[in-house]
N, C-alpha and C positions, 0 to 999 in steps of 0.2 A: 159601666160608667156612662153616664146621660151628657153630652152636647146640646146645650141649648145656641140654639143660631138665633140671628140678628133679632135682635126685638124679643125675643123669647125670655119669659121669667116665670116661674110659680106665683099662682095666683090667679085672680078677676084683672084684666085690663079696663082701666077707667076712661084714660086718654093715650094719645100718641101722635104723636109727632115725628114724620120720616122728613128729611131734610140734608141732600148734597153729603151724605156720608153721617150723618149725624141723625142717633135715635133717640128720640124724649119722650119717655113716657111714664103714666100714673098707673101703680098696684095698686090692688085690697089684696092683702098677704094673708088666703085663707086657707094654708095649709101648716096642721101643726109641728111635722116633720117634713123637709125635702128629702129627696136622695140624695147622693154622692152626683157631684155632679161641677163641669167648669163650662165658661163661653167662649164662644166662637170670639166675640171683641172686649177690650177691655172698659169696663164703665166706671161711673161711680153710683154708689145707693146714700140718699140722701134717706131715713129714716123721718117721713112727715107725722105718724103716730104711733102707737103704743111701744112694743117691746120685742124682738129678735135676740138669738144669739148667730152669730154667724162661729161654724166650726172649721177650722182646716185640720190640717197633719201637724199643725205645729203648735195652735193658739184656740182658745174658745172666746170671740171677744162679745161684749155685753154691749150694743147697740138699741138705745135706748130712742125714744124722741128727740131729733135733734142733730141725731150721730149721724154720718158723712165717713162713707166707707169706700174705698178706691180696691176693684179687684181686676188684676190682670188676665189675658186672653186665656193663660191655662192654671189655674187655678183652680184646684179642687179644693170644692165645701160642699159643707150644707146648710140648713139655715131652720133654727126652730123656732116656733113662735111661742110668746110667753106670757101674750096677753090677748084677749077674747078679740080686741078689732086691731088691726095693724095696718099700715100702708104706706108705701115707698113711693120714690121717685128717682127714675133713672135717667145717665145723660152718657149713652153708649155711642161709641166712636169705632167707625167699620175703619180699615187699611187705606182704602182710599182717600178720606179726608185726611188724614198724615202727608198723604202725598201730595196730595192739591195745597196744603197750605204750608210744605218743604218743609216738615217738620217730623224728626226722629219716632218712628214709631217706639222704640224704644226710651222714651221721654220717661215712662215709669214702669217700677218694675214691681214685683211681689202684691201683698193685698196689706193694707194697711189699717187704719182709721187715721181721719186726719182733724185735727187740733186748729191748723191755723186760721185766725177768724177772719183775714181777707178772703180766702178760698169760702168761706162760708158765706162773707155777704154776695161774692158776685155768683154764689149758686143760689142764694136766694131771688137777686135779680135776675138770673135764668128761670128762674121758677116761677115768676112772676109774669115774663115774656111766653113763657112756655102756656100759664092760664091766659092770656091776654089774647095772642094769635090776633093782633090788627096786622094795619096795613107795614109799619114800622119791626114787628116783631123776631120777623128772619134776620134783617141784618145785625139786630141789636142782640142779638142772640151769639151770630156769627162771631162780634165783637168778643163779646162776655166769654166763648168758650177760649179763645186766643191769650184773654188775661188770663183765665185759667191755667192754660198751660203751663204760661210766663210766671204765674208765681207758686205752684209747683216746684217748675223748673229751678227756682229760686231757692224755694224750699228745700231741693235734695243736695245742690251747689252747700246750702249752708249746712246740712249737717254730714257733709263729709269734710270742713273746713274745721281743723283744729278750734278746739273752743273751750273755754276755761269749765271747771267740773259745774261750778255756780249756776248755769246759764241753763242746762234741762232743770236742776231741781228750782230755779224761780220758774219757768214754764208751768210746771208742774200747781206753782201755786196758783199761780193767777188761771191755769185752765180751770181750776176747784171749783171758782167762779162766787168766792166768799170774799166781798170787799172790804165787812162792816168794820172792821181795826185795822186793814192796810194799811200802813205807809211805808216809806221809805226808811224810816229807823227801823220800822218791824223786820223786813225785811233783812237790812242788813244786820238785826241781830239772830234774824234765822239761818239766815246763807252764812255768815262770819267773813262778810267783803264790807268794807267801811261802805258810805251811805255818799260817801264825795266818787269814789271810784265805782259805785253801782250808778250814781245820776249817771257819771262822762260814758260810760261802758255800753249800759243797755241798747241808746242807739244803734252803735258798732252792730249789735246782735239782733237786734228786734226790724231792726230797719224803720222805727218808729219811737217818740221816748217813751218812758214808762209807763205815761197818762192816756196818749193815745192809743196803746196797747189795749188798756185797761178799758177805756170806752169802745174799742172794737169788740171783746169780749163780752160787755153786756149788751151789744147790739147781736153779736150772734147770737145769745139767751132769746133776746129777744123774738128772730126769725121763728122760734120753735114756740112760743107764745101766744103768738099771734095768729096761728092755725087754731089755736084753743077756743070756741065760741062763748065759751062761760065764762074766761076771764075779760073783762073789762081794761080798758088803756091805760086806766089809773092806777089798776090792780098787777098789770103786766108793769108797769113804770115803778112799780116800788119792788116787783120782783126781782128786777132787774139791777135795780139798786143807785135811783134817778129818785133825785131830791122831789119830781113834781112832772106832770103828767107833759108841760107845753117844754122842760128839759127835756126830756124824754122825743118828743116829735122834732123839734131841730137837730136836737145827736141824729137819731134816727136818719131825717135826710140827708142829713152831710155825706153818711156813708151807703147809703142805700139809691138816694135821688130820688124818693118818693116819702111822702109822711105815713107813719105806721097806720094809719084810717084807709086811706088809698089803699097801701099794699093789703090789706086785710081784707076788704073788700073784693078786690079781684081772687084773691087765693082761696075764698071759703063761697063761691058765686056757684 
């Protein structure tokens, strides 16, 4: 069984980033089988292109462009590739930073994939500070990994919190990432929860209303789009499922703090 230590992953290193306990760095995943194998720290793999399977003892999960995978310090996998170029980004967290910032090393456990699209935009905005490296870029970095935590943290809080059955299978739809007939009556004639008790409700669960969800989830589409040099902003803006290209760049900064032209520019430089 192979221990890879700090910084350590299958593949070409493109970039890296060492920083107070905190490891950032860019794969070319050019291996089509790994070994059996777990890390010395737990990180997370952001999936920037083509296609992986990550395998453990329990799960084979399909980590495609896009995908944002969270694996613990001892966690055995492997990991295949399933398309001719692939390339990750990691945001690996040694013992020490837990300490320094009095913070449960234990804050997460197992290897998961994760869904939630906050957790997504502010790995996008690490990922952006991560290509950037000015003079601003360590603290804003520092920032961004603390709300990470925080809504993690949030995230595991709510799903050990009793919660009506309704509530994963709407997750479920709106991760699908299929707008074009959405509504609120559709929905509640899928789930069988009236459409007055889904408006009052979803806040309770989402920690945002229905709408705002929904516009978080095609800004997360969009982080993975915007890596794509052959799509165009107008082309990404209707993929995402934005009435119009200058829709599209204000959602965008609201939740990012950059306009998708900016952020695209630094990430493909």
């Amino acid at each position: 069984m192979k221990i890879l230590t700090k910084g350590k992953y299958y593949g070409e290193k493109k970039l890296e980033l060492d920083s107070k306990g905190i490891i950032l760095s860019e794969y070319d995943y050019l291996t089509e089988r790994t070994d059996w194998h777990y890390h010395e720290n737990p990180y997370f793999m952001y999936v920037l292109q083509g296609n992986v399977y990550d395998i453990n003892k329990k799960r084979k999960t399909d980590c495609a462009s896009g995908s944002l995978l969270f694996h613990n310090w001892n966690e055995m996998h492997f990991n295949q590739k399933e398309s001719s170029l692939a390339r990750g980004f990691h945001i690996e967290f040694e013992r020490k930073w837990f300490n320094t910032k009095k913070l449960d090393v234990d804050i997460w456990e197992g290897s998961k994939i994760i869904e939630n699209p906050t957790m997504h935009h502010i790995l996008g905005q690490i990922y952006f500070e991560f290509k950037c490296q000015d003079h601003y870029s360590e603290i804003s970095i520092d920032l961004l990994l603390l709300q990470l935590c925080e809504t993690s943290q949030t995230e595991q809080e709510f799903n050990y919190t009793k919660i009506p059955s309704w509530v994963p299978s709407l997750k479920e739809i709106l991760h699908a990432d299929d707008y074009e007939n959405l509504s609120l009556q559709s929905l509640s004639d899928e789930l069988g929860v009236h459409p007055v008790h889904l408006s009052r409700t979803i806040p309770k669960y989402f920690s945002v209303t229905l709408g705002d969800y929904m516009r978080q989830q095609k800004i997360k589409s969009a982080l993975t789009l915007l890596l794509n040099p052959k799509l165009s902003l107008t082309e990404i803006a209707y993929l995402c499922g934005f009435a119009d290209q200058s829709h599209f760049s204000r959602t965008f900064k609201s939740y990012i703090g950059k306009t998708p032209k900016v952020f695209r520019v630094q990430l493909l430089c």
